[in-house]
N, C-alpha and C positions, 0 to 999 in steps of 0.2 A: 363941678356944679354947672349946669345948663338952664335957664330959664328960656321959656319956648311962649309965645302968643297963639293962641287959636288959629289965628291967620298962619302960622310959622308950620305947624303941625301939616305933614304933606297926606292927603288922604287920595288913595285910589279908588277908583269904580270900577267893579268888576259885577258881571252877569247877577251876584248874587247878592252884591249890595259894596257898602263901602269899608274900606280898610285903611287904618293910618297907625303907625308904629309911635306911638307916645313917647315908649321913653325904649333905646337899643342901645346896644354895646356902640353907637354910631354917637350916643351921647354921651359915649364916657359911661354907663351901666353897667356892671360888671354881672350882677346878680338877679336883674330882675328885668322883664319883659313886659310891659306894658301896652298895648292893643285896646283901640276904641274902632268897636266892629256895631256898623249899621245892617239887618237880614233885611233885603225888600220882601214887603207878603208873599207868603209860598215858598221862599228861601229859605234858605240855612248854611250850614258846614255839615256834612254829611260823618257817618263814622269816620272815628279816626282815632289816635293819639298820638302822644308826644313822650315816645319812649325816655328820656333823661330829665322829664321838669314837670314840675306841680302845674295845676293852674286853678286859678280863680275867677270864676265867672259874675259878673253881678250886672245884673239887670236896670238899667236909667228909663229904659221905655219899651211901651208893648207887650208881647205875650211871645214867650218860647215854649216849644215842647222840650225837653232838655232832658237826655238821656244820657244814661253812666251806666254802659254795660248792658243788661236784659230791664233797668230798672227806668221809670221817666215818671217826670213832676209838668207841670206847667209852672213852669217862671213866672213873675208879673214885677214892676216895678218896686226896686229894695232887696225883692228876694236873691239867692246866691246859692252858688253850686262850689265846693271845697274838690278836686278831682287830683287824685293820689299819679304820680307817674306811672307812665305806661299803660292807663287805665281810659280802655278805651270809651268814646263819648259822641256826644251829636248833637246840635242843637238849632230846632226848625223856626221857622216866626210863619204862627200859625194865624195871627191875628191880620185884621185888614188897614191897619197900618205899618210902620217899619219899627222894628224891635232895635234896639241901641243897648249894647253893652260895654263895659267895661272888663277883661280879661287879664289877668294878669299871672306870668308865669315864670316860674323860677327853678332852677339855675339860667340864666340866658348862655344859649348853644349856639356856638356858629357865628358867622357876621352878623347874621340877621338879627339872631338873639331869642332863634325860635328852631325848632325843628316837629314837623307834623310827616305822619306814617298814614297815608289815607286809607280806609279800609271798605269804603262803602259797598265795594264790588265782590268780596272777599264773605264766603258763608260764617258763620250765622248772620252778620248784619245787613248785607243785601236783604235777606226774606226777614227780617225784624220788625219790618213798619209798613209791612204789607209791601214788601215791594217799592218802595217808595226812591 
């Protein structure tokens, strides 16, 4: 068991926004992956997937375009996205503030407790969103 503070929770900045691993196999987690990911406007995580684990997306703030495959929703605060393994996904923050989600993915892989396959570059999903 780990109990963690806000303050305790290490979060990184990167180009696209912010990233902090909640809960890793770093915490004694065997099973579950937990990720609280900030998009800045215009941002996102581009195609991709996670060949060996579920994930669960749900939305705390802002507006995502959120794609699963050829298919996309707009997310809005509460709403959530169920994403089957290996099933590829995307998800933009289209709005003009920063989108905040909560991610959660399972079996945890690796040290990390995550493993991602980028594909943004990789046809059909390069030309999927206009190019984007």
């Amino acid at each position: 068991m780990t109990f963690k503070t806000a303050a305790e929770i290490e979060r990184q900045e990167h180009d696209w926004g912010i990233f902090a691993a909640v809960s890793s196999p770093a915490d004694g987690a065997e099973r579950i992956m937990t990720v609280e990911g900030t998009f800045f406007p215009g941002k996102g995580h581009d195609f991709h997937r996670h060949p060996n684990q579920e994930e669960v997306i749900y939305v705390l703030e802002g507006e995502l375009e959120q794609w699963v495959e050829r298919d996309h929703r707009m997310l809005r605060p509460g709403d959530v996205v169920v994403i089957p393994a290996a099933v590829v996904h995307a998800s933009f923050n289209v709005g003009d503030e920063p989108a905040k989600i909560v991610a959660i993915l399972s079996p945890c892989v690796g040290d990390a407790g995550y493993e991602v396959e980028e594909l943004a570059s990789d046809e059909p999903w390069r030309s999927l969103r206009g190019g984007a």
